[in-house]
MARLUMZA-777468 format. One record per residue: residue number from 0; residue in one letter; x, y, z of N, C-alpha, C in turn. Coordinates in Angstrom, 1 decimal, decimal comma, always signed. Example, Ala and Ser with C-alpha at 12.3 -4.5 7.8 and 13.67 -1.06 7.14 Angstrom:
2
<rec seq="0" type="a" n_u="+13,2" n_v="-5,7" n_w="+7,8" ca_u="+12,3" ca_v="-4,5" ca_w="+7,8" c_u="+13,2" c_v="-3,3" c_w="+7,8"/>
<rec seq="1" type="s" n_u="+12,8" n_v="-2,2" n_w="+7,1" ca_u="+13,7" ca_v="-1,1" ca_w="+7,1" c_u="+12,9" c_v="+0,0" c_w="+7,9"/>
REM end
This chain:
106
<rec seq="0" type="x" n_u="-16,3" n_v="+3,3" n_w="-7,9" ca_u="-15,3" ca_v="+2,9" ca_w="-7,0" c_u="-15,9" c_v="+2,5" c_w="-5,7"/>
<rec seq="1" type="x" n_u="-15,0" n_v="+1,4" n_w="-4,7" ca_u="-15,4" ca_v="+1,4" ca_w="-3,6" c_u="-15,4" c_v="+2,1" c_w="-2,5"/>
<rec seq="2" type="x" n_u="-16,2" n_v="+2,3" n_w="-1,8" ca_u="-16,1" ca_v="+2,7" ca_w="-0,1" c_u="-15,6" c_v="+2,0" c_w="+0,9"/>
<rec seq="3" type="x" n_u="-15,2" n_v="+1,6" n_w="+1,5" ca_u="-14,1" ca_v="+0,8" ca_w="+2,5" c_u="-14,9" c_v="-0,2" c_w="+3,0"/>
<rec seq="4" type="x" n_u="-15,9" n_v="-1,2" n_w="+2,0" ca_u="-16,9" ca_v="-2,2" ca_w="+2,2" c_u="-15,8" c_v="-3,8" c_w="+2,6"/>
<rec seq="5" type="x" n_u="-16,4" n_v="-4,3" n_w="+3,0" ca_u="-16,0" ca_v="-5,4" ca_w="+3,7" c_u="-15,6" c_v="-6,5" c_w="+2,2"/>
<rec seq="6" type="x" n_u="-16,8" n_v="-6,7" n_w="+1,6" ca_u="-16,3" ca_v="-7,8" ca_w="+0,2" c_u="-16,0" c_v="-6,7" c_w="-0,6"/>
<rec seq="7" type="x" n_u="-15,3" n_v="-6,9" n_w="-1,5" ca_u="-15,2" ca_v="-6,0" ca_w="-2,8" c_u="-16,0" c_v="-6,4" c_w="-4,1"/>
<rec seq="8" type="x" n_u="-15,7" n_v="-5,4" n_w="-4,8" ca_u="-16,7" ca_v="-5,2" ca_w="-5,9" c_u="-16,3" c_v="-6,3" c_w="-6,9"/>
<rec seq="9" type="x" n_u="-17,1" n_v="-7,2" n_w="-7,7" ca_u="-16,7" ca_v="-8,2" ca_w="-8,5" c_u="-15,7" c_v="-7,3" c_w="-9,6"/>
<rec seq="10" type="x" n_u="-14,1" n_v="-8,3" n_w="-10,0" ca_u="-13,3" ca_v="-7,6" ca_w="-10,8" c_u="-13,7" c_v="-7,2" c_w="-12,2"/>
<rec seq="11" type="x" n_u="-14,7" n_v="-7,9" n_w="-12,7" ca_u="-15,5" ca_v="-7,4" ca_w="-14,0" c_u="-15,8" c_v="-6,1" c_w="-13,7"/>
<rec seq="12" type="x" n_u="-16,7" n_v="-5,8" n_w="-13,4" ca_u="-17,2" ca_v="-4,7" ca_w="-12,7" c_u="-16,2" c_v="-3,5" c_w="-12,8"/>
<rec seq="13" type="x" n_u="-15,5" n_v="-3,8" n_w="-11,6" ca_u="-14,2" ca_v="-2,8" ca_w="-11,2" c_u="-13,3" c_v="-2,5" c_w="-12,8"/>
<rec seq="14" type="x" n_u="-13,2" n_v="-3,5" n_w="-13,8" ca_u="-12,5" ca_v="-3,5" ca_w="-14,9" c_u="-13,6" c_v="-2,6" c_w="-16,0"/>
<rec seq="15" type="x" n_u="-14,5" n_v="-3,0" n_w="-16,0" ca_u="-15,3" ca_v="-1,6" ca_w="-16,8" c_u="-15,1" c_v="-0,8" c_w="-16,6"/>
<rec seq="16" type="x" n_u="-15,7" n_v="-0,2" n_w="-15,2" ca_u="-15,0" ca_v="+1,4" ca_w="-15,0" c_u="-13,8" c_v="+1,7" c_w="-15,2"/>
<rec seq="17" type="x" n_u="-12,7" n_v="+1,0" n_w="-15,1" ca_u="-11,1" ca_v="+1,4" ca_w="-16,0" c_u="-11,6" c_v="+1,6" c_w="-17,6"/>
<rec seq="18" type="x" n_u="-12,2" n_v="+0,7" n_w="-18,0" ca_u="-12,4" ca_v="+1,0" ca_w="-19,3" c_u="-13,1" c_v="+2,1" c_w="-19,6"/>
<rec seq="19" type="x" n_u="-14,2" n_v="+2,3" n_w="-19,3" ca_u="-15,0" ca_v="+3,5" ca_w="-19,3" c_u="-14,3" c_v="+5,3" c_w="-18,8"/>
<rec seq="20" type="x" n_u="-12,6" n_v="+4,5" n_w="-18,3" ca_u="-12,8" ca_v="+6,4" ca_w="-18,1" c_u="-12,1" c_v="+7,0" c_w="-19,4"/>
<rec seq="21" type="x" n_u="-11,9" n_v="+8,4" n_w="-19,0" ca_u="-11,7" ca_v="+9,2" ca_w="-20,0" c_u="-10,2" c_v="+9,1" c_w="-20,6"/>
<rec seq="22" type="x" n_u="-9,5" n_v="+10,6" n_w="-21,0" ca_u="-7,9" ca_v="+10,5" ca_w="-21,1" c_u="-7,4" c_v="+10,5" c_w="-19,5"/>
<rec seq="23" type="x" n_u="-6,4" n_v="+10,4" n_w="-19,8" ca_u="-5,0" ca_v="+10,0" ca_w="-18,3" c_u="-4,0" c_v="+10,3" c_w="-18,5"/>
<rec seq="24" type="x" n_u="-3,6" n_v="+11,7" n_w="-17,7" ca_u="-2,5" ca_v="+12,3" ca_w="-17,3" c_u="-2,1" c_v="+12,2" c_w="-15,9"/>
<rec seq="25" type="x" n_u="-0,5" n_v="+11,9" n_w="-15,6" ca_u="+0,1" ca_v="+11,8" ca_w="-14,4" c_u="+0,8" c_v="+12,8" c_w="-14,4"/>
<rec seq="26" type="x" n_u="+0,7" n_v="+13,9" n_w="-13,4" ca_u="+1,3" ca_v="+14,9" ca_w="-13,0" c_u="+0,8" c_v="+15,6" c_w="-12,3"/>
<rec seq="27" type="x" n_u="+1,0" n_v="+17,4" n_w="-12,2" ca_u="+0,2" ca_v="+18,0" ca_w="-11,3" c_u="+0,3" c_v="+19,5" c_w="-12,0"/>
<rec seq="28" type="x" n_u="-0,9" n_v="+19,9" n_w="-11,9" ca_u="-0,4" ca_v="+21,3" ca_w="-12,5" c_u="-0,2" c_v="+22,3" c_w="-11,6"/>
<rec seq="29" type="x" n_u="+0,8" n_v="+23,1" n_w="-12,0" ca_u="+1,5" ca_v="+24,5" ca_w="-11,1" c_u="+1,9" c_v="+25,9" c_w="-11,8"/>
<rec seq="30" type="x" n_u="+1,8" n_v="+26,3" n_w="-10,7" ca_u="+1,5" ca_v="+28,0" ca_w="-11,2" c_u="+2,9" c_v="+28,6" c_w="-12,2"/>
<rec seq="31" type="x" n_u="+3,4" n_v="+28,8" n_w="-12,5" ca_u="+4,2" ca_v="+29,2" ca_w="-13,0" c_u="+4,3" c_v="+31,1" c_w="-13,7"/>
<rec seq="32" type="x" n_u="+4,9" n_v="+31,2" n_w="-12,6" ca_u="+5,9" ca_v="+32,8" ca_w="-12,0" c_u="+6,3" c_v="+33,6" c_w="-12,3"/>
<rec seq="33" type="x" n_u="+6,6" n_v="+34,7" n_w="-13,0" ca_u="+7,9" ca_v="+35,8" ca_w="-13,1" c_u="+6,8" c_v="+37,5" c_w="-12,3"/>
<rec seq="34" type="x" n_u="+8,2" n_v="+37,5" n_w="-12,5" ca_u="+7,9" ca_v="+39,3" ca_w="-11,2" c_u="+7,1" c_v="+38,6" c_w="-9,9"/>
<rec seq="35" type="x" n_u="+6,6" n_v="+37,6" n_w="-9,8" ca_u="+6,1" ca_v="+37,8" ca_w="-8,1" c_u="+4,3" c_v="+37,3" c_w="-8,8"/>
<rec seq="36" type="x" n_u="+4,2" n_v="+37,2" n_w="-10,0" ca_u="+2,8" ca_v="+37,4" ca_w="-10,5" c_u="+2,6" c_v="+36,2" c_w="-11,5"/>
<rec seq="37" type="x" n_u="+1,8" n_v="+35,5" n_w="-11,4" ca_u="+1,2" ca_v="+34,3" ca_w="-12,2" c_u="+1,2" c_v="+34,3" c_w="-13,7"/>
<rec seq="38" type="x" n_u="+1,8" n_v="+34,5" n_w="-14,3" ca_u="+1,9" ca_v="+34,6" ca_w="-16,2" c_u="+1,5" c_v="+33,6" c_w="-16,9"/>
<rec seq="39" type="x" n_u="+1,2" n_v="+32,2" n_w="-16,1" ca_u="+0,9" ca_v="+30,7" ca_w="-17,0" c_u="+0,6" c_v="+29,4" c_w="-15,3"/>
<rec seq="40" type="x" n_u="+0,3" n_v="+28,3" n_w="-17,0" ca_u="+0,1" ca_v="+27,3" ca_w="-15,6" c_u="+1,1" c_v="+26,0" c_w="-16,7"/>
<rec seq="41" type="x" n_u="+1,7" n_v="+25,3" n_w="-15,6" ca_u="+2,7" ca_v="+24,1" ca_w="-16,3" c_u="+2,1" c_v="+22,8" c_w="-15,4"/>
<rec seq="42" type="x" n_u="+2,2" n_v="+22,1" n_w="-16,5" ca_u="+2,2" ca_v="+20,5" ca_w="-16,2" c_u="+3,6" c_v="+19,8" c_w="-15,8"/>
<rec seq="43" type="x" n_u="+3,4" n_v="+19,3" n_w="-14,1" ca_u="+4,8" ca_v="+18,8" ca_w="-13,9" c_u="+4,3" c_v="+17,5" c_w="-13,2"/>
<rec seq="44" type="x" n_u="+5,8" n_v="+16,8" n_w="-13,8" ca_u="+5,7" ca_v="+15,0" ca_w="-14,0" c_u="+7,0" c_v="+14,4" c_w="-13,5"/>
<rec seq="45" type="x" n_u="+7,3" n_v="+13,3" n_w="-13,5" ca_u="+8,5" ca_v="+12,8" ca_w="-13,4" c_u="+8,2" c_v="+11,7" c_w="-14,5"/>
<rec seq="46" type="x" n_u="+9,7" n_v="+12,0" n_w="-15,4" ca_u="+9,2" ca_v="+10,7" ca_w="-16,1" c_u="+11,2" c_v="+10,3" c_w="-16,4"/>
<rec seq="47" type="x" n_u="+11,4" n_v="+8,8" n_w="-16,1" ca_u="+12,6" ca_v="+8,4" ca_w="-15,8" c_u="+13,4" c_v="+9,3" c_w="-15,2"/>
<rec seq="48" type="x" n_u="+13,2" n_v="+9,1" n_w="-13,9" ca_u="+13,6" ca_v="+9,5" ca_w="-13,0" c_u="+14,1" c_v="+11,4" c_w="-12,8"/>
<rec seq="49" type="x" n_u="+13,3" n_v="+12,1" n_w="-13,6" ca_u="+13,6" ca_v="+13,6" ca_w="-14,4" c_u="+12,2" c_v="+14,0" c_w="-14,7"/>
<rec seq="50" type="x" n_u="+12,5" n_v="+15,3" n_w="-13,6" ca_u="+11,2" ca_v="+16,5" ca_w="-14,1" c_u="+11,0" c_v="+16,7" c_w="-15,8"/>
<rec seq="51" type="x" n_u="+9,6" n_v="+16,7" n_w="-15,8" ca_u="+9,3" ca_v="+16,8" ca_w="-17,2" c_u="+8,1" c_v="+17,8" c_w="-16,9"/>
<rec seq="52" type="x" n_u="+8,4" n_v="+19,3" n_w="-17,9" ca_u="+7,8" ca_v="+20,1" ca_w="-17,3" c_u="+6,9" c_v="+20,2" c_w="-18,7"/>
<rec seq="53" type="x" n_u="+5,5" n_v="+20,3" n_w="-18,9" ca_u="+5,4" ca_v="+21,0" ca_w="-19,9" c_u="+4,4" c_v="+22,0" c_w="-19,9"/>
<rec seq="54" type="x" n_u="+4,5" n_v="+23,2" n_w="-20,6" ca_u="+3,8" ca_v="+24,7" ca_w="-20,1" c_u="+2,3" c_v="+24,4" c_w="-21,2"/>
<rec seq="55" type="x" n_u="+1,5" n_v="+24,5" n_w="-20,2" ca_u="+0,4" ca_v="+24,5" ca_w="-20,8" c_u="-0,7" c_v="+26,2" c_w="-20,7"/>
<rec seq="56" type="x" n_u="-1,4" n_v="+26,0" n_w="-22,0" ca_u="-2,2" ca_v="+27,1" ca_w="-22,6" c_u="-3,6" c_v="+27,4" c_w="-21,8"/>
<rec seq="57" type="x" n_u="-4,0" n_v="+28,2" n_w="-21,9" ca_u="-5,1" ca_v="+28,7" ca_w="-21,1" c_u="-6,4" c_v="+28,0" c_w="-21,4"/>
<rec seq="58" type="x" n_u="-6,6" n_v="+27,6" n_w="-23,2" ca_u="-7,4" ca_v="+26,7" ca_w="-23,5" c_u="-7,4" c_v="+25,3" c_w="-23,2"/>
<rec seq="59" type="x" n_u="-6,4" n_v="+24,6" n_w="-22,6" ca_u="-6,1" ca_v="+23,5" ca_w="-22,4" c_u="-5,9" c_v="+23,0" c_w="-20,7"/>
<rec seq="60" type="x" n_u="-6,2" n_v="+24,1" n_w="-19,8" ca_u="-6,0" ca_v="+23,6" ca_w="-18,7" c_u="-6,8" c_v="+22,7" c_w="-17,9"/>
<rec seq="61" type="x" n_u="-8,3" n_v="+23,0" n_w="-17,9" ca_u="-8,9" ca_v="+22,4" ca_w="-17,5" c_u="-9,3" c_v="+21,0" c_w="-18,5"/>
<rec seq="62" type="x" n_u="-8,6" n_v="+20,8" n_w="-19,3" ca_u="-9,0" ca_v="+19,3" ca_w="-19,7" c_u="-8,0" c_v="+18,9" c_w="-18,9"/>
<rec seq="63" type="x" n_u="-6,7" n_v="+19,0" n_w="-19,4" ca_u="-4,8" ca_v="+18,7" ca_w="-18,7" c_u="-5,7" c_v="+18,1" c_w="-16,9"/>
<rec seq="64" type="x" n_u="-6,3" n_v="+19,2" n_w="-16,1" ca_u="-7,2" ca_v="+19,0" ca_w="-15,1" c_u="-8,1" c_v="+17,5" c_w="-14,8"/>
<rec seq="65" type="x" n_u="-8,5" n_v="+17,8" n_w="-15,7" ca_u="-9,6" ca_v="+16,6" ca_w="-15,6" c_u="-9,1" c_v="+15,3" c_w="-15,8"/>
<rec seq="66" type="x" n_u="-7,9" n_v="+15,4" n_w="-16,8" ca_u="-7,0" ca_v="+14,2" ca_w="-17,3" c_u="-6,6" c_v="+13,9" c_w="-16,2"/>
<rec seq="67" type="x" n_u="-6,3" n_v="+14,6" n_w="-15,1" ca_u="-5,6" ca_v="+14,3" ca_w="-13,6" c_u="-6,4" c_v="+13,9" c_w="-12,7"/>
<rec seq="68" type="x" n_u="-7,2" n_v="+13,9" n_w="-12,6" ca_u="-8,6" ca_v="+13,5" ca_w="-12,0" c_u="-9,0" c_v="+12,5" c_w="-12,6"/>
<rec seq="69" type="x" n_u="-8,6" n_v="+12,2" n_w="-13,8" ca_u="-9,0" ca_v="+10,8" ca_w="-14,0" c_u="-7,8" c_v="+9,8" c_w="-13,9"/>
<rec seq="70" type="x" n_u="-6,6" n_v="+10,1" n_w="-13,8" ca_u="-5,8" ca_v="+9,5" ca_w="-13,2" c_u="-5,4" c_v="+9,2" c_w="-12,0"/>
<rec seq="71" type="x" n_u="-6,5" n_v="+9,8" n_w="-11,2" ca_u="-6,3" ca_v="+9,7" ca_w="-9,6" c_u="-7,6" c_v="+8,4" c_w="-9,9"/>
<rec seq="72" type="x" n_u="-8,8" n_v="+8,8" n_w="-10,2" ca_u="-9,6" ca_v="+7,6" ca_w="-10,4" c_u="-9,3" c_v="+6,3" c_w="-10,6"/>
<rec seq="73" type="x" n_u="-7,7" n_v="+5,9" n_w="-11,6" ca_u="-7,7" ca_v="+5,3" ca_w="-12,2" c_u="-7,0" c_v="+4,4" c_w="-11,6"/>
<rec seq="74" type="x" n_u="-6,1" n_v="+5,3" n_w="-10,5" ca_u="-5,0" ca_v="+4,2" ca_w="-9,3" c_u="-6,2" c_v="+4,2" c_w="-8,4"/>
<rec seq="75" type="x" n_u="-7,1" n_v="+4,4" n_w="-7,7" ca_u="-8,0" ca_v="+4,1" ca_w="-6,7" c_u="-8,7" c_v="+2,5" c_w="-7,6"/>
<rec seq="76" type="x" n_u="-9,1" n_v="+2,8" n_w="-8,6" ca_u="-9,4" ca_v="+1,6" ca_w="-9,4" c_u="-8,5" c_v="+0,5" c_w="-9,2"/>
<rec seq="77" type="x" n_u="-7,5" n_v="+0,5" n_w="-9,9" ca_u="-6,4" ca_v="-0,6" ca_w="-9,4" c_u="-6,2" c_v="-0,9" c_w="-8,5"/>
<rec seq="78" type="x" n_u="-6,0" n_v="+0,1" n_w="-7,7" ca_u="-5,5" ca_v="-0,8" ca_w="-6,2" c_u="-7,4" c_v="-1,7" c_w="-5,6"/>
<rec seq="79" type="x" n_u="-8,1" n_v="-1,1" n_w="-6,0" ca_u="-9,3" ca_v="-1,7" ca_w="-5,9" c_u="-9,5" c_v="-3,6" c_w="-6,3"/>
<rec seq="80" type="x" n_u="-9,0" n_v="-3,6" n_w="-7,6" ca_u="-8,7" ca_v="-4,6" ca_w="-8,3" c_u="-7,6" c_v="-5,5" c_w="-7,6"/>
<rec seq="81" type="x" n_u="-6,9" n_v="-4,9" n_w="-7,1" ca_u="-5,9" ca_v="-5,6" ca_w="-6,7" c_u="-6,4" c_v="-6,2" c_w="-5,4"/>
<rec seq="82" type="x" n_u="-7,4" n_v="-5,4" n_w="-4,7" ca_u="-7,8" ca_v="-6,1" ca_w="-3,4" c_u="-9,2" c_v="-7,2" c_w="-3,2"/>
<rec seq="83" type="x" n_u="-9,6" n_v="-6,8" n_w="-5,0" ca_u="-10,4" ca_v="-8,0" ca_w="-5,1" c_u="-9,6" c_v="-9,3" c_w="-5,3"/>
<rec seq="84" type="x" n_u="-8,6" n_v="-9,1" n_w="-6,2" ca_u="-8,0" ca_v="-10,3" ca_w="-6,7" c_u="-7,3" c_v="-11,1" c_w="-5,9"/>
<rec seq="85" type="x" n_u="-6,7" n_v="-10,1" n_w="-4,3" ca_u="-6,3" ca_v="-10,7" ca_w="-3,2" c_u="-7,3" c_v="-11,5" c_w="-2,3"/>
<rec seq="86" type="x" n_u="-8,4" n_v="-10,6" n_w="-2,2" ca_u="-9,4" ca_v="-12,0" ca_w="-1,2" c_u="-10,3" c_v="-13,2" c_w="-2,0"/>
<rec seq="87" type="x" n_u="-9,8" n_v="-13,1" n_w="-3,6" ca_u="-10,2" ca_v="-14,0" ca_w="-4,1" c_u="-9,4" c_v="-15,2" c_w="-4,0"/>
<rec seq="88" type="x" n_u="-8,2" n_v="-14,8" n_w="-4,3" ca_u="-7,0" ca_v="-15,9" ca_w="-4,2" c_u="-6,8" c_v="-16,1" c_w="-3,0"/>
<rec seq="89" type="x" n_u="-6,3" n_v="-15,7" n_w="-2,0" ca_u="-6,3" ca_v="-15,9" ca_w="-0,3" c_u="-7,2" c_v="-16,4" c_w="+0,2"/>
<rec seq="90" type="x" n_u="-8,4" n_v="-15,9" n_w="-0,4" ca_u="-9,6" ca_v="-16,8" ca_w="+0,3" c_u="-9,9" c_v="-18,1" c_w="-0,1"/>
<rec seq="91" type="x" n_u="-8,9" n_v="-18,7" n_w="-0,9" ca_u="-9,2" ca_v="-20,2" ca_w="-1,5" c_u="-8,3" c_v="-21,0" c_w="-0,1"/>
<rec seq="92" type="x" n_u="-8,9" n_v="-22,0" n_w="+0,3" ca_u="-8,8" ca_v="-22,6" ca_w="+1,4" c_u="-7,3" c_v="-24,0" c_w="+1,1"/>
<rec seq="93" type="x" n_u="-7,4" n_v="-23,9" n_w="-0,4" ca_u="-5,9" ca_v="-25,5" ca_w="-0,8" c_u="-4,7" c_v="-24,3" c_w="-0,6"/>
<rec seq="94" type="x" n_u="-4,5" n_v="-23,0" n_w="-0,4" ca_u="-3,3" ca_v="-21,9" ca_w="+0,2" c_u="-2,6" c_v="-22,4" c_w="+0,9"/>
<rec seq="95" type="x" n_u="-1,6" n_v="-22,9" n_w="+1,7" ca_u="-1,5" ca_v="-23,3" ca_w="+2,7" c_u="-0,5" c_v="-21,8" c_w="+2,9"/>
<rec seq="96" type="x" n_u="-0,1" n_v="-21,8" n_w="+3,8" ca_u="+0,9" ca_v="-20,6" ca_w="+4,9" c_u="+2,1" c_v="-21,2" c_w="+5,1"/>
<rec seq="97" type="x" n_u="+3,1" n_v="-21,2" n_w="+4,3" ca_u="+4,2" ca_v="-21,2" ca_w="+4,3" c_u="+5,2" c_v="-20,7" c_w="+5,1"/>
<rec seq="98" type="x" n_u="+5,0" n_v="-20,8" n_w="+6,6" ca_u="+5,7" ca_v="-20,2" ca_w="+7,8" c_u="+6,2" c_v="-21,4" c_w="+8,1"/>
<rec seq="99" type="x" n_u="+7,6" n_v="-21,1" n_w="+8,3" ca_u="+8,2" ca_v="-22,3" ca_w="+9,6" c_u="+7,7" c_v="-22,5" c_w="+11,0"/>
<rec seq="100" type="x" n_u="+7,1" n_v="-21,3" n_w="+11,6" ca_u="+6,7" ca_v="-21,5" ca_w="+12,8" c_u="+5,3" c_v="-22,3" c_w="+13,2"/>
<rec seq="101" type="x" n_u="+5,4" n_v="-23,0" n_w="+13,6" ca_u="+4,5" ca_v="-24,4" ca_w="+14,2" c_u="+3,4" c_v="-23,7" c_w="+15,5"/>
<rec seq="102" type="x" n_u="+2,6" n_v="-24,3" n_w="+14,2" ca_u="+1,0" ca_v="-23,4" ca_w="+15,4" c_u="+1,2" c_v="-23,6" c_w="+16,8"/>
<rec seq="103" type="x" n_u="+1,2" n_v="-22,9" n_w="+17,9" ca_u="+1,1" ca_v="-23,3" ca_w="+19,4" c_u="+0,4" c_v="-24,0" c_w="+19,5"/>
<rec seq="104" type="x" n_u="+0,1" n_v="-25,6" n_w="+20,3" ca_u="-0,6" ca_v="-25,7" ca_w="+21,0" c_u="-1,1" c_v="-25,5" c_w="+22,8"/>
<rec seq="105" type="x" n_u="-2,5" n_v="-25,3" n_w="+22,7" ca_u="-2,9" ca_v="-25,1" ca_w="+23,9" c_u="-3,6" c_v="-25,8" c_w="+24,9"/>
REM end
């Protein structure tokens, strides 16, 4: 991924490492409660516009984890992509700027 570099990373590049990552889960995991004391951990999501809870096993958290961590990877990636694909196309000089407003002159 990038660091806040001035050119961005060629979108090939940037497009492997999407390929190359692991599974991908969107959500967050949370403690889940009774008497005052931690009894489990749940996976919570929104999915169509509705909490989607699902209670996950003690063997399974830290993947569920990592799934999440590679879903945070995987929007830093895109929006990555997206800001190569912007100064590639913006930076082509036949663009013109479709403003009504008429350059000042000075």
């Amino acid at each position: 991924m990038q660091s806040n570099n001035l050119t961005p990373r060629p979108e090939q590049n940037i497009k492997n490492d999407i390929v190359s990552l692991g599974p991908v889960v969107e959500g967050k995991i949370c403690e889940r409660h009774k008497n005052g004391k931690i009894d489990g951990y749940r996976l919570q999501r929104y999915r169509d516009g509705r909490n989607d809870t699902r209670y996950l096993s003690q063997p399974n958290i830290q993947k569920v984890q990592a799934a999440i961590n590679e879903y945070s990877k995987l929007q830093a990636l895109v929006q990555e992509l997206v800001i190569a694909g912007e100064s590639q196309i913006l930076s082509n000089r036949n663009i013109t700027d479709n403003s009504k407003k008429k350059p000042t002159k000075r």
